[in-house]
C-alpha positions as CSV (number, residue, x, y, z in Angstrom):
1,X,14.6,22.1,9.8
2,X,15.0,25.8,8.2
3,X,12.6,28.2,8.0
4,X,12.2,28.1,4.2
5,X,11.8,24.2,4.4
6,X,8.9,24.3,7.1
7,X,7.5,26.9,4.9
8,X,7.4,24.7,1.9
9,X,6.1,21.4,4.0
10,X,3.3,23.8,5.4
11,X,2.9,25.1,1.7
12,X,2.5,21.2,0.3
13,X,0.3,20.2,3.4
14,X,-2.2,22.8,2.5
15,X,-2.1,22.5,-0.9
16,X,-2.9,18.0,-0.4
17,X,-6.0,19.4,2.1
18,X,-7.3,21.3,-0.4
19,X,-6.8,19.2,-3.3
20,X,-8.8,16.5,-1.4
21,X,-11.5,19.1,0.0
22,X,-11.8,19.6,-3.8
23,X,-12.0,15.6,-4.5
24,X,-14.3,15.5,-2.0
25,X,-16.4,18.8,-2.9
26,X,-16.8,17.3,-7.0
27,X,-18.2,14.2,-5.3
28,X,-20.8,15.8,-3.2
29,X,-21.7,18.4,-6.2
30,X,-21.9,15.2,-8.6
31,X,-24.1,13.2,-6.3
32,X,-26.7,16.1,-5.9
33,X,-26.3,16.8,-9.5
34,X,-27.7,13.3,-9.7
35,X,-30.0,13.8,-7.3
36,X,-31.7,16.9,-9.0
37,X,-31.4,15.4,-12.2
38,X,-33.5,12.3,-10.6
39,X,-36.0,14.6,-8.8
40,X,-36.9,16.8,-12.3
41,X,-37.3,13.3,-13.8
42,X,-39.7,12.0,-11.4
43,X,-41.6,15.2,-11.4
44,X,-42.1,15.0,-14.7
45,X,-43.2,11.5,-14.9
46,X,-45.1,12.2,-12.2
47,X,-46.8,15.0,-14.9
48,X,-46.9,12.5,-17.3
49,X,-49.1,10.0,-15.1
50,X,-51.1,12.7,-14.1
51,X,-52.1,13.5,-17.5
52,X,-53.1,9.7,-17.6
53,X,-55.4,10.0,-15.0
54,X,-57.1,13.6,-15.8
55,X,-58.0,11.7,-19.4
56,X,-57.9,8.1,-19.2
57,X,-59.3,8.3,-22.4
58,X,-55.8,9.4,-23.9
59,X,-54.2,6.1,-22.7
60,X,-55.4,3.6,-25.4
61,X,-53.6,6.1,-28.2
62,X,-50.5,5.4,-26.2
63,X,-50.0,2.0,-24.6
64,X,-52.8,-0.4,-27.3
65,X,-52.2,1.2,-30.4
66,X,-55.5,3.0,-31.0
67,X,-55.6,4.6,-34.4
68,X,-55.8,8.2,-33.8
69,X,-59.1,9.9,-35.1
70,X,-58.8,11.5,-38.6
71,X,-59.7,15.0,-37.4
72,X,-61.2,17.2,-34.9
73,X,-60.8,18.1,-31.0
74,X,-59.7,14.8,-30.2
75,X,-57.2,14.0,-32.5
76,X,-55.2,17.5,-31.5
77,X,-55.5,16.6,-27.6
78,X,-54.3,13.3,-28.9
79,X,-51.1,15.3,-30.6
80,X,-50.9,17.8,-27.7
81,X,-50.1,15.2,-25.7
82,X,-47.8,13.1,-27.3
83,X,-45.8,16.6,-28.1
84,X,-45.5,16.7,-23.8
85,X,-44.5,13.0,-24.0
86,X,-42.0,13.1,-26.6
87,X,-40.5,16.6,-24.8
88,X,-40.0,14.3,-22.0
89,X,-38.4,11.9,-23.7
90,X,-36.0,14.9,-24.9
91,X,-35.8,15.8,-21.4
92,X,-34.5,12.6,-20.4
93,X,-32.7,11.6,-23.0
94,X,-30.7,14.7,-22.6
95,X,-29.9,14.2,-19.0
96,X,-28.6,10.6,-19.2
97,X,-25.0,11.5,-19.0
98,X,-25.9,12.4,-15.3
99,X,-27.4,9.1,-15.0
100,X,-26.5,5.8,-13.9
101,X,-26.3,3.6,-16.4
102,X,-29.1,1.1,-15.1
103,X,-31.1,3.7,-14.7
104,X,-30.5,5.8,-18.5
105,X,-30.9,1.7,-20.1
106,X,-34.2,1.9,-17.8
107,X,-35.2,4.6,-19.9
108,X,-34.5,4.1,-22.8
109,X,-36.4,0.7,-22.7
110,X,-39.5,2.3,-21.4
111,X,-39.4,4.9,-24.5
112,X,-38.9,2.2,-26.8
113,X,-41.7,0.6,-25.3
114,X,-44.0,2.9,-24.9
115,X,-43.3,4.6,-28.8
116,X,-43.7,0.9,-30.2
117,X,-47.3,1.2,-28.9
118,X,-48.5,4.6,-29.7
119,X,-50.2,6.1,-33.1
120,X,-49.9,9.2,-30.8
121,X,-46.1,9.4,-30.4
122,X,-45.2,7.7,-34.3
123,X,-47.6,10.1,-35.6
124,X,-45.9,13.2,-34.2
125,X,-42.7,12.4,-34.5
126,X,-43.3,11.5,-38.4
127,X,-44.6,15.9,-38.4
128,X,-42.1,16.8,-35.9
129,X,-38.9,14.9,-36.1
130,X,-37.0,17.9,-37.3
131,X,-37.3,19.8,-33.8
132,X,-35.6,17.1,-32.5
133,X,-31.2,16.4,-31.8
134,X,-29.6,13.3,-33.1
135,X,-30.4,11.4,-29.7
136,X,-34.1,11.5,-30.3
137,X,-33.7,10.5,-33.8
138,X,-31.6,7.7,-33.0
139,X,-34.2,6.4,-30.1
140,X,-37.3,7.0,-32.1
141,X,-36.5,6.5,-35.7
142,X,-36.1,3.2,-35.8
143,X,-39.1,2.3,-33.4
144,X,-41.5,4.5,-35.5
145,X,-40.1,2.7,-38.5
146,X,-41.1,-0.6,-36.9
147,X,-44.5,0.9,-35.9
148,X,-46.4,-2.3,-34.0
149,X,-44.2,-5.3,-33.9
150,X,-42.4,-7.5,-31.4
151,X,-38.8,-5.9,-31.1
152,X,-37.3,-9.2,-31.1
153,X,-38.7,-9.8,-34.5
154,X,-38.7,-6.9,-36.3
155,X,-40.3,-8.0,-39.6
156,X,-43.4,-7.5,-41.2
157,X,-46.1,-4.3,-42.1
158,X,-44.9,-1.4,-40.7
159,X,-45.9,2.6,-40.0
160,X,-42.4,4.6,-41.1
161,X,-43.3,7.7,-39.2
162,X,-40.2,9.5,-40.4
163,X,-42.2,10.2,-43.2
164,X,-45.5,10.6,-41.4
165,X,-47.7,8.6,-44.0
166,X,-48.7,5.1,-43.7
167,X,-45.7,2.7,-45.6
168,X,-44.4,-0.6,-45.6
169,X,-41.1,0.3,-44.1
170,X,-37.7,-0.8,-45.8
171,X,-34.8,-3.1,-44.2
172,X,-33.3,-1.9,-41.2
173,X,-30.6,-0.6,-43.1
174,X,-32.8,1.4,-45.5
175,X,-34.5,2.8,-42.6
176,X,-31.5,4.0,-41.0
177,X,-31.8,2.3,-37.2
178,X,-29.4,3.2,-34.3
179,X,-28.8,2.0,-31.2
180,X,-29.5,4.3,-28.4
């Protein structure tokens, strides 16, 4: 073997070692993306529940459909806090690319849930739905446009928060509903 040849071997030997140190340096990066993407999730659920527990009253206008009250202090703490709920949402919602995909549907249900259930969240987002990108309309439109029902049967009276008044919503069509 030639100089020039063991040159060029050496050359492509190095150049396979570092295309796999770089295989193997995306995998490590991607895996603590995931990780930190996981961690600021969990933290801010974790903010969320605290919330929960500093004013238990707040609860009911989230998860059993308590009408919010027409005015004063508590209505706005009411609003205040579905605002932080709903920028969570936005939070995760944005970060589910970096998210397995049992874990982003996860999420997704739970916001579903958890909007299908709360005066708080469907009366924000019917002031507030303009702050919001595409992937939060498509996740909450539809749901606020339900308002209270049973997801698998979504007939019946209805709160179309897009608007943010009190409406019998249209068909699903009319209301525009996407699948998130």
């Amino acid at each position: 073997m030639n100089t020039a040849a063991a040159v060029t071997l050496g050359g492509d030997i190095v150049l396979a070692l570092t295309v796999g140190v770089l295989i193997w340096q995306t995998h490590v990066a991607g895996r603590a993306t995931r990780a930190g993407v996981y961690q600021t999730i969990s933290d801010q659920m974790l903010a969320i529940d605290r919330l929960f527990v500093d004013a238990p009253d707040l609860r009911a206008y989230f998860f059993a459909n308590q009408p919010l009250p027409a005015k004063g202090l508590e209505r706005e703490r009411t609003l205040a806090a579905a605002e932080l709920f709903i920028d969570f949402m936005d939070d995760v919602i944005a970060q589910q690319r970096h998210l397995p995909r049992y874990m982003s549907d996860s999420w997704s249900g739970y916001f579903r849930s958890v909007a299908s259930t709360s005066p708080a969240i469907q009366e924000f987002w019917g002031g507030k739905r303009a702050w919001y990108d595409a992937h939060m309309q498509a996740l909450l439109d539809p749901i606020c446009a339900l308002g209270k029902v049973d997801q698998t049967d979504p007939a019946g009276m209805t709160n179309d928060c897009r608007d943010g008044d009190e409406t019998m919503a249209k068909s699903g069509e009319d209301r525009g509903e996407a699948e998130v």
